[in-house]
N, C-alpha and C positions, 0 to 999 in steps of 0.2 A: 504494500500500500504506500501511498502518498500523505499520509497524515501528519501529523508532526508530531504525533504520540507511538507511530511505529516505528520498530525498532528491528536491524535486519543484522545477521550474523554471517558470516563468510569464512570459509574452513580453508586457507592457501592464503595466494595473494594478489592482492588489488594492484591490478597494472594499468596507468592511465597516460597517454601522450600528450595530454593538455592540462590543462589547469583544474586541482581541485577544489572548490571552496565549502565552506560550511559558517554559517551564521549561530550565534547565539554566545555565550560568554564562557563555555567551561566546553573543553576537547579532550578527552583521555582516550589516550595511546600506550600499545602496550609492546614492551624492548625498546630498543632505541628508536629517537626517531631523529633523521636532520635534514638541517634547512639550510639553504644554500645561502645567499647575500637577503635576504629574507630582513625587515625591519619589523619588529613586534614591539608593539605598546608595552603589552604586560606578558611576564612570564614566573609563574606560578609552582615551584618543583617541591612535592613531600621527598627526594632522594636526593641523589650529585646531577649537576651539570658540568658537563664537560665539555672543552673546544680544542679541535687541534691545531685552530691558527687563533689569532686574534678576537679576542670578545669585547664588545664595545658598548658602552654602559651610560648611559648619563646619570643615572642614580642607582646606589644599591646599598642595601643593607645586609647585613652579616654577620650571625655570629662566630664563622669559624670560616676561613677561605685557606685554602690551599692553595700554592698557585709557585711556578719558578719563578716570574715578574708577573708586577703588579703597578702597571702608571696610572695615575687617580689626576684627575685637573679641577678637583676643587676643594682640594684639601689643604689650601696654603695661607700665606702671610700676604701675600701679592697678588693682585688683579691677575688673571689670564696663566697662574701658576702651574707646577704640574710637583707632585709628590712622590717621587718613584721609591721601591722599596724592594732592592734586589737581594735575594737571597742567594750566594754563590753553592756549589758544588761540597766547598770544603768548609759547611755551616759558616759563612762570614756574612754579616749584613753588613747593605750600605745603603744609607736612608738620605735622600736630596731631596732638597727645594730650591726651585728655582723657577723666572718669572718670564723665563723662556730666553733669558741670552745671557745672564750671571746667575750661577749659584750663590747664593746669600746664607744659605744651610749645609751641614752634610757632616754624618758621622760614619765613621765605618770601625765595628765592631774585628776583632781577632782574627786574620786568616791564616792559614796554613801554621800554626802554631805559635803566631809573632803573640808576643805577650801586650802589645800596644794597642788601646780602644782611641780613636782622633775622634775629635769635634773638632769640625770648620765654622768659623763665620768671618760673612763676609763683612764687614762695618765694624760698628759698635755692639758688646755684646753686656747685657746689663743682666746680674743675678739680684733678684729682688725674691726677698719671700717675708711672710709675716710670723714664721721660726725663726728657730737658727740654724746657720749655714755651716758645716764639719765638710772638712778637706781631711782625707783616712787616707795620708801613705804607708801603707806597711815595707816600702823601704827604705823609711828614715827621711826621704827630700822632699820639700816642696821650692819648685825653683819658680824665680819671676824672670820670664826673657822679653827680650824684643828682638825677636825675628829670632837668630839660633843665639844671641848673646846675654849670658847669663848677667843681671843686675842685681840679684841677691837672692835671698830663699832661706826657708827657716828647717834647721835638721836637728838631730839627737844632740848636739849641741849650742846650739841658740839660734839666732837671728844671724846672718850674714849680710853684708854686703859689700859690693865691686865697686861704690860710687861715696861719696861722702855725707857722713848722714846730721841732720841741719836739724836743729829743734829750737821752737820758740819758745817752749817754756823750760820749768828745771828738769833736769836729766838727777834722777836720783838712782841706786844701787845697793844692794845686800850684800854685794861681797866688793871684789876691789876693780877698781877703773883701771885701764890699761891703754897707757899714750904715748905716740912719739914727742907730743908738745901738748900743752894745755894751756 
């Protein structure tokens, strides 16, 4: 029949050289099914999706993705941005932002065994919190540079520095001062 309350079952497969359509708001299909350059409003999965090329998104929500890369363009600090979050081979992440022609962001976590986590910024880089802020070297240094030149840094024995240290008010001391001149 032609109703739109009957329902027809087909035991094989449905072979068609043209176009299929079907109207109304819910479609279940069953095994895989794929679509070629195909644009879809809405897609709906109780399981996994999966793509073997590119999947192209303007919104989504998620509580779990899987994915080798993942570039997101509206997840940023800057108009027209893009958020990439690559996951290498050898568990390394490397997470950027940028606003399409400088990166202004970008950390990359441990690869290949390197004991080194980097944070990039591009500018100015302001820590602001309404705790407090603990800097945890478990090998003793905290160094201050500018660019690879060390300007001082405080280790298992005090305060250091490379440059001369200027103070406006009293300099006072628990044990003894130690000077070429005073």
């Amino acid at each position: 029949g032609d109703a739109s309350t009957d329902t027809h079952e087909f035991i094989g497969n449905i072979t068609a050289s043209g176009n299929i359509s079907a109207s109304g708001t819910s479609h279940t299909f069953g095994g895989d099914t794929t679509l070629g350059t195909t644009q879809l409003t809405n897609i709906t999965a109780s399981g996994g999706i999966s793509a073997s090329g590119d999947l192209f998104v303007d919104d989504i929500t998620a509580d779990d993705i899987t994915a080798d890369k993942i570039i997101v363009d509206e997840i940023d600090a800057t108009a027209n941005g893009n958020l990439t979050i690559d996951v290498g081979e050898d568990s390394s992440v490397y997470i950027t932002m940028d606003d399409g022609s400088t990166t202004p962001f970008e950390f990359k976590t441990a690869a290949g065994g390197s004991p080194t986590q980097e944070l990039g910024i591009t500018g100015n880089f302001l820590l602001d919190t309404s705790g407090d802020i603990e800097l945890n070297a478990d090998g003793g240094d905290i160094s201050f540079k500018d660019a690879s030149t060390t300007l001082g840094g405080v280790n298992n024995s005090g305060i250091f520095s490379n440059n001369h240290i200027t103070a406006s008010g009293n300099i006072s001391s628990s044990g003894t001062i130690i000077s070429n001149d005073i």
